[in-house]
C-alpha positions as CSV (number, residue, x, y, z in Angstrom):
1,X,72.5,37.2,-10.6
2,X,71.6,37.5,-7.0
3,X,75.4,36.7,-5.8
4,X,76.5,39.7,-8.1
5,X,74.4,42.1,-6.5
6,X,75.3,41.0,-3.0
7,X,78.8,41.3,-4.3
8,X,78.4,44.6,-5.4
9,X,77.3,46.1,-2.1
10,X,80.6,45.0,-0.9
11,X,82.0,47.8,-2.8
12,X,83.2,50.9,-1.0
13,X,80.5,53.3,-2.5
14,X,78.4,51.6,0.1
15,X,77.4,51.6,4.3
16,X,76.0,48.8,6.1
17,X,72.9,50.2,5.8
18,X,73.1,50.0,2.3
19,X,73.6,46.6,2.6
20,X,71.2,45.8,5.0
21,X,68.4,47.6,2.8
22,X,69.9,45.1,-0.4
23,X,68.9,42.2,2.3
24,X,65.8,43.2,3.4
25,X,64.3,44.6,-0.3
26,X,65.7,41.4,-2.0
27,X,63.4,39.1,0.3
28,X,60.7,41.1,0.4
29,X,60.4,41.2,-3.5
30,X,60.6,37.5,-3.4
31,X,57.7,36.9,-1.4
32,X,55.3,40.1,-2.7
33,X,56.1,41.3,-6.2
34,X,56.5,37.5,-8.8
35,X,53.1,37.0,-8.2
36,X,51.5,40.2,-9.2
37,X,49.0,40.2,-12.0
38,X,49.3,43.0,-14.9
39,X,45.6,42.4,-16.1
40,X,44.4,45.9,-15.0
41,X,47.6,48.6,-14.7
42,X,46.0,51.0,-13.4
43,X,44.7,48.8,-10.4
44,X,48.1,46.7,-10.5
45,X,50.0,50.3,-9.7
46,X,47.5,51.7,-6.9
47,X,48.1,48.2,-5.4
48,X,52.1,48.4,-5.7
49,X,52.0,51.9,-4.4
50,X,50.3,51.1,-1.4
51,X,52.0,47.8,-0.7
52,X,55.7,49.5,-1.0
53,X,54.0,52.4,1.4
54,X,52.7,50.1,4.2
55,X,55.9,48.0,4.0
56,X,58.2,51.7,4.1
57,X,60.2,51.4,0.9
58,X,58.4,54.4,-0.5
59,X,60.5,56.3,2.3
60,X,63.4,56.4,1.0
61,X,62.2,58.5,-1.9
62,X,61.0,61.3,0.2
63,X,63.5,63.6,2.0
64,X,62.7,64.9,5.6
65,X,61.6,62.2,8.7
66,X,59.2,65.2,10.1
67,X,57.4,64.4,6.7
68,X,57.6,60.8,7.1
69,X,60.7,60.4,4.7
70,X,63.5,57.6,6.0
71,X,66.2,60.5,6.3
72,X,66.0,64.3,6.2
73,X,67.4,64.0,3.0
74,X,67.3,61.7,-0.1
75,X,70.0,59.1,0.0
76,X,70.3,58.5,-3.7
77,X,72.0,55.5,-2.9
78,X,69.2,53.6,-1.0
79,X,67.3,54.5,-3.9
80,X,69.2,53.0,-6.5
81,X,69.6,49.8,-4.4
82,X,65.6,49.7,-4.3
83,X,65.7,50.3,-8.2
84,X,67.6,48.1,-8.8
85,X,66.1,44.4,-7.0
86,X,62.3,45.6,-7.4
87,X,63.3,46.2,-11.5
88,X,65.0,42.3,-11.4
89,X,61.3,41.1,-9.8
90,X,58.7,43.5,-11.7
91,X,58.8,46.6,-13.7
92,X,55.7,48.1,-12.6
93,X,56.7,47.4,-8.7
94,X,59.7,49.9,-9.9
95,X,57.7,52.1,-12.0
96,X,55.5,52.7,-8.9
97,X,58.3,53.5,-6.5
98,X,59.8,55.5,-9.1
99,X,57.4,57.9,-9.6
100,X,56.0,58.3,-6.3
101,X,60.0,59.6,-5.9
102,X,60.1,62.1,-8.7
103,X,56.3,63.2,-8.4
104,X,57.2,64.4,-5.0
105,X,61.3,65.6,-5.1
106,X,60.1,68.7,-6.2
107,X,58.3,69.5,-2.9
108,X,61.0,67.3,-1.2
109,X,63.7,70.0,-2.9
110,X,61.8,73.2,-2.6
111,X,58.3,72.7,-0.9
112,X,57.2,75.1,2.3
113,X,56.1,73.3,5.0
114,X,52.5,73.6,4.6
115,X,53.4,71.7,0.9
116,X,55.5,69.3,2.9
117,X,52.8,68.5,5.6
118,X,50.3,68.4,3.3
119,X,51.8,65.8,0.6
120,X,54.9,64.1,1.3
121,X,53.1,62.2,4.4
122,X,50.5,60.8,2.0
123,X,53.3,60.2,-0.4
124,X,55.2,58.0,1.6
125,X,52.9,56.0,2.8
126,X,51.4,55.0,-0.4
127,X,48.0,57.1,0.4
128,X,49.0,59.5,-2.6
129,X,50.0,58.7,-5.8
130,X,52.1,61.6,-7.3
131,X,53.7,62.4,-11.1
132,X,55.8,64.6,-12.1
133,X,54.3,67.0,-15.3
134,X,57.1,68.4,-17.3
135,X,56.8,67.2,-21.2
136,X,54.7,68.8,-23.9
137,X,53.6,67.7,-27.6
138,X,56.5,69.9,-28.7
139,X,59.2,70.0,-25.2
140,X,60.3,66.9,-24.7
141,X,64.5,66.9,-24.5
142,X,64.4,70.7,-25.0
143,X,62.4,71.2,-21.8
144,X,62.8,75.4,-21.8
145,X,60.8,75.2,-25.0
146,X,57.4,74.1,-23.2
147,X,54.4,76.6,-23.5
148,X,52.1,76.0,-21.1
149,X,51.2,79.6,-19.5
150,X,50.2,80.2,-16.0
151,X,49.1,83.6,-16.1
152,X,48.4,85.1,-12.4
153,X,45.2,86.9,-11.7
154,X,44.5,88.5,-8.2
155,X,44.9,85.5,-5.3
156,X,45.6,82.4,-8.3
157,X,47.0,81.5,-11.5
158,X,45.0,79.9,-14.3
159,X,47.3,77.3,-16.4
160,X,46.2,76.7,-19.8
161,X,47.7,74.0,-22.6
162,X,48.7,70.5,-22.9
163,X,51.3,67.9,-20.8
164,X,51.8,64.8,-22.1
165,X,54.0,61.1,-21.7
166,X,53.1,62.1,-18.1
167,X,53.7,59.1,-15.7
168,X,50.9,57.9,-13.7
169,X,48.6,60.1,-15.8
170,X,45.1,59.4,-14.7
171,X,45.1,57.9,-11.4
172,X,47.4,60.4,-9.9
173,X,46.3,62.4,-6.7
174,X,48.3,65.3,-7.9
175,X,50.6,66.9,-10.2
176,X,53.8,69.1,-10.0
177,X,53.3,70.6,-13.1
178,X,55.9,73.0,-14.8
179,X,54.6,76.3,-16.6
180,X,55.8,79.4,-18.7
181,X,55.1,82.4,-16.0
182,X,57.3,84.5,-18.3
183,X,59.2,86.1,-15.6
184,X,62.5,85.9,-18.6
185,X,62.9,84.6,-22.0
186,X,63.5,80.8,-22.1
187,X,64.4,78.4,-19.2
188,X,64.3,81.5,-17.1
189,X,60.8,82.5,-17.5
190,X,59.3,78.6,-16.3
191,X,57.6,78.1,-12.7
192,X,56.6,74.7,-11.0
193,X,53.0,74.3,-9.4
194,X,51.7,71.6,-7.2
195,X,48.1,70.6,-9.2
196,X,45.5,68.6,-6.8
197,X,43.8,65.9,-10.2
198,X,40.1,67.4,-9.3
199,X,41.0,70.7,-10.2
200,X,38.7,72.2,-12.2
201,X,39.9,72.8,-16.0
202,X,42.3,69.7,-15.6
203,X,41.5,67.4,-18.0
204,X,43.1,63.6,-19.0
205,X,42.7,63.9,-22.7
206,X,43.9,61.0,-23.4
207,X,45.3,57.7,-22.2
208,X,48.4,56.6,-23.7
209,X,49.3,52.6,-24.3
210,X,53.2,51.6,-24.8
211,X,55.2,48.5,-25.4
212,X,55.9,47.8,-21.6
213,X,52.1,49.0,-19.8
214,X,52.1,51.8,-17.2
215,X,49.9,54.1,-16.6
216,X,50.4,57.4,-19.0
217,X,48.4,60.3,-20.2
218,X,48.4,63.5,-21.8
219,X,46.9,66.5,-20.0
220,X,44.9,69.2,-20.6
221,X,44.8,72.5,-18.9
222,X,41.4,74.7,-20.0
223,X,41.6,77.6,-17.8
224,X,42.6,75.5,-14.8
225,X,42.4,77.6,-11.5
226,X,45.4,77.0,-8.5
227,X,45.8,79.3,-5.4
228,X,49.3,81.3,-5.4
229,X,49.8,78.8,-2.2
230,X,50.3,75.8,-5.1
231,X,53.6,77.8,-5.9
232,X,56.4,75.3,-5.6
233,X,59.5,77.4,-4.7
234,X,60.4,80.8,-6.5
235,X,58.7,82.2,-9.6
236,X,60.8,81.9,-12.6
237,X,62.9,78.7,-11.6
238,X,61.4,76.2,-12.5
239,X,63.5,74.7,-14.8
240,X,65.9,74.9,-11.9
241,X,63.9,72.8,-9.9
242,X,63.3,70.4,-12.4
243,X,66.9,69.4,-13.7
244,X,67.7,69.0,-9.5
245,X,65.1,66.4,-9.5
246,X,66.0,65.0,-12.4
247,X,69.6,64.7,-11.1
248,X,68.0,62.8,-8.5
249,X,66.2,60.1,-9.9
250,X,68.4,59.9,-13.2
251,X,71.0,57.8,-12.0
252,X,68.0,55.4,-10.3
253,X,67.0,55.1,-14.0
254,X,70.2,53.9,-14.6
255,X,69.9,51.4,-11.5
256,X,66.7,50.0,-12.5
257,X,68.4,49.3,-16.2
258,X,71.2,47.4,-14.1
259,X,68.1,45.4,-12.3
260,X,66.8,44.6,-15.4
261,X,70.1,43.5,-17.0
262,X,70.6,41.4,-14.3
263,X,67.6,39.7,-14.6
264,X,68.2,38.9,-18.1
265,X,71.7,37.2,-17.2
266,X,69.7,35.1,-14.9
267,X,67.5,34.4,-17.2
268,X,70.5,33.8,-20.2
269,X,72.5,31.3,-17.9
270,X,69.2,29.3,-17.1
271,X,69.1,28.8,-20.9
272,X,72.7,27.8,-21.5
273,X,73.0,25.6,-18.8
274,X,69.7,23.8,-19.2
275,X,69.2,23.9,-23.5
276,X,70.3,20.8,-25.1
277,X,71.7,20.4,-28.3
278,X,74.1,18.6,-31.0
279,X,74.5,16.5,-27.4
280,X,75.8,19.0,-25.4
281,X,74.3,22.2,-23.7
282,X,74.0,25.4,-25.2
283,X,76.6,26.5,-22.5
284,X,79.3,23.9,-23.9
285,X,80.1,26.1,-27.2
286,X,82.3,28.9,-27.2
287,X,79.9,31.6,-29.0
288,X,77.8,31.4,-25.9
289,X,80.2,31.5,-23.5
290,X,81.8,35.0,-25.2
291,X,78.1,36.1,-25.3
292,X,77.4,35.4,-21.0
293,X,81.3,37.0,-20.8
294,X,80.4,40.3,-22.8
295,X,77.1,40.3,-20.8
296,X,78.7,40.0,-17.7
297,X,81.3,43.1,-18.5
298,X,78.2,45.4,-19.8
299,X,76.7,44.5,-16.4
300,X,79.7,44.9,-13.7
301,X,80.5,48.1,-16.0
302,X,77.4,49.5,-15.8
303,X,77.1,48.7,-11.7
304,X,80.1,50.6,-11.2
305,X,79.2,53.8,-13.0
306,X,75.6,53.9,-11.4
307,X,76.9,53.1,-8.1
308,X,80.3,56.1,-8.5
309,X,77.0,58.5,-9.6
310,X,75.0,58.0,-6.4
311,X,77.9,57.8,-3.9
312,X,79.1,61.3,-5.6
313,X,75.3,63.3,-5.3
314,X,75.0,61.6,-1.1
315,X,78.7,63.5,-0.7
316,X,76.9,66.2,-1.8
317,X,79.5,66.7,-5.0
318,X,78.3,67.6,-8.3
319,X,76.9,64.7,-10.3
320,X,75.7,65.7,-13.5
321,X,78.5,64.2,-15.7
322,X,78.9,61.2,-13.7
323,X,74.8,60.9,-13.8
324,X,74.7,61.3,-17.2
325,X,77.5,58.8,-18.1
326,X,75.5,56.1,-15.7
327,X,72.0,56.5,-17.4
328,X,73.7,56.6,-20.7
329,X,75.6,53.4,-20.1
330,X,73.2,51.3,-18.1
331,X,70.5,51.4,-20.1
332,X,72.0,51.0,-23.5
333,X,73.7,48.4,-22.1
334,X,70.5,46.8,-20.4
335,X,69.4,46.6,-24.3
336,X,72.5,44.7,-25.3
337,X,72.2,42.5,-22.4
338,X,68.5,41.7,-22.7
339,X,68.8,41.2,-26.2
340,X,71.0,38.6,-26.2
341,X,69.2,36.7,-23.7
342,X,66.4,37.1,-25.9
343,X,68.8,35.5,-28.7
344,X,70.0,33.0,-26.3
345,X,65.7,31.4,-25.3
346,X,65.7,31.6,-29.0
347,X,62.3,31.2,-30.6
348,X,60.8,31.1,-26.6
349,X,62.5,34.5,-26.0
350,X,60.5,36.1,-28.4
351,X,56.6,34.3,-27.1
352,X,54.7,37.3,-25.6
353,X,55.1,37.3,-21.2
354,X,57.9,35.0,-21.0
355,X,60.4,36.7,-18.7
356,X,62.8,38.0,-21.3
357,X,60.2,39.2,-23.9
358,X,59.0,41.3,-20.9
359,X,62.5,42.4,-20.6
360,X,62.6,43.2,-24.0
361,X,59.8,45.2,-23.8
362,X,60.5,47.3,-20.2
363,X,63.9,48.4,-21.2
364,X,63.1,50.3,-24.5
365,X,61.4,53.4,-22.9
366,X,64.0,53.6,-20.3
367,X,66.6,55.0,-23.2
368,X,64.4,57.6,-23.9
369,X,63.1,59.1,-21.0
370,X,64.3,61.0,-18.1
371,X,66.7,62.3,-21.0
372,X,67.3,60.3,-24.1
373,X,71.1,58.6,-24.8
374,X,71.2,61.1,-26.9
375,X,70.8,64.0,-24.7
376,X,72.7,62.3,-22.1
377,X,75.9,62.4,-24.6
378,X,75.2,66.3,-25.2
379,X,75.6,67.0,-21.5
380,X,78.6,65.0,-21.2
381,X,80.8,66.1,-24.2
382,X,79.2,70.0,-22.8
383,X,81.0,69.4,-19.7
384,X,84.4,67.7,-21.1
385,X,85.0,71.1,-22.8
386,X,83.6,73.6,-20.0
387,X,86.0,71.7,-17.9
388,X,89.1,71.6,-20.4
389,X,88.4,75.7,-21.2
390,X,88.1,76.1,-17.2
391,X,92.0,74.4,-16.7
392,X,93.5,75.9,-20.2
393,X,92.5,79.8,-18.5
């Protein structure tokens, strides 16, 4: 649904350079990204990675140009725009952007300039491959609950425990890895860390396979050593840092759930147009066209919440609600949408690799992490009655 998107940048949440970017990212995904083999993930995401470097997408995810980022700070918009088109081409291509954006946005947010020079260069340019190290066997939505320790001792901390569902696990260059310093109880007492992966005591314990292949792992810390310079920001906020990055790169989830959606139209009206049957198309009966019409409204619906979200964090106004309203939306209604595509190839959509079985599979995880529906509708219905005690005082 190539027209839609164009369409969409039309709207007033966007610049021309917005628009522009939708151009220039829409060809170039054309020509590199539909012929890029799977076969070997690990090898398939090093290769994305430094292909979106060299051609300067990755950019865009790092905040500051004196650190090679596209602007001195993230435009969440430009994000979401590159979320969106490389998701309709190839879920790893957006998998790799993605994380290369949310491994770093810590030391983008709160980084000194040593961490800045040292990483965000390499970063952008695809010479680094970053993740972002905040779940635990037992904190995964409740993020204050993690226990990993980093106790300090003279000029370092030593981190000991276990990370896990940790994108780009194992072939990472580094980790910004969240830990219990215990400066306060809870959410108060958590500190973030910038981990080079050949530290000694880090360990991949394992390599984790899902329904849509990327590269995860789980993590183990046995007495891993890290100078006090691997600090990343002030002691005792982590959790701070974390939920700003996540309020970053939350609504892009929700724009790379809008690329996949409309992908899957593409993919539905292809059918309907082209299927024949009791000698017309599959297009000619009225079930399908209220199925391409309720498809269409989960999409535009979606666009305009993801697109409200971004326009609000780049005028520097608080996002959370709108954020989590987005994610929330866009990718349940990515499932909707993709499943009835699915319904639509019929027995075709459900043969393994064709286009919307792929679909099928890419969209599941993306209602889970990065905050689960679930979580996404505690934060919202929390901040309906903050707001409504806030204007009944």
């Amino acid at each position: 649904m190539a027209d839609a998107f164009t369409d969409a940048l039309d709207w007033p949440f966007f610049e021309e350079r917005h628009r522009e970017l939708g151009r220039r990212i829409t060809a170039w995904a054309a020509e590199h990204l539909d012929h890029v083999g799977h076969d070997d993930v690990d090898a398939a995401c090093r290769h994305l990675v430094r292909e979106l470097g060299a051609a300067g997408w990755l950019r865009y995810g790092v905040g500051g140009t004196a650190y090679g980022g596209h602007g001195d700070t993230i435009d969440t918009r430009a994000v979401c725009v590159l979320r969106e088109v490389l998701a309709r081409h190839s879920g790893l291509a957006d998998f790799a952007l993605a994380m290369q954006g949310l491994g770093s946005g810590a030391i983008t947010l709160a980084g000194s300039d040593a961490q800045k020079e040292r990483y965000l260069p390499r970063v952008a340019a695809g010479e680094a491959l970053a993740a972002f190290a905040l779940s635990e066997p037992d904190a995964g939505s409740d993020v204050a609950a993690l226990a990993l320790t980093a106790r300090a001792e003279k000029d370092f901390f030593i981190l000991d425990g276990e990370k896990t569902w940790i994108s780009n696990g194992g072939i990472a260059d580094f980790y910004v890895v969240f830990a219990r310093t215990g400066e306060a109880p809870g959410a108060r007492g958590i500190s973030a860390f910038i981990v080079d992966a050949d530290t000694p005591g880090l360990k991949i314990a394992e390599r984790i396979d899902v329904i849509a292949p990327h590269p995860l792992a789980r993590l183990r810390f046995d007495g891993a050593r890290v100078p006090r310079s691997a600090l990343l920001g002030n002691p005792g906020e982590g959790f701070k840092l974390a939920m700003r990055t996540l309020d970053i790169f939350r609504t892009s989830v929700a724009a790379a759930s809008l690329g996949f959606a409309r992908r899957a139209m593409d993919e539905g009206l292809t059918r309907a147009a082209s299927r024949k049957m009791f000698g017309q198309t599959l297009g000619d009966f009225q079930l399908t066209q209220a199925k391409l019409a309720q498809m269409a409204l989960t999409i535009d619906s979606a666009a305009l919440l993801v697109y409200r979200a971004a326009w609000l964090r780049d005028q520097g106004k608080p996002v959370t609600r709108e954020a989590a309203l987005a994610k929330w939306h866009a990718s349940e209604g990515a499932q909707q949408v993709i499943d009835a595509a699915v319904q639509l190839w019929g027995g075709r959509g459900v043969q393994s690799n064709s286009v919307v079985e792929q679909l099928y599979r890419e969209i599941r995880a993306l209602r889970i992490y990065e905050g689960a529906t679930e979580v996404q509708q505690l934060i919202v219905g929390r901040d309906l009655l903050k707001t409504h005690a806030r204007e009944a005082s």
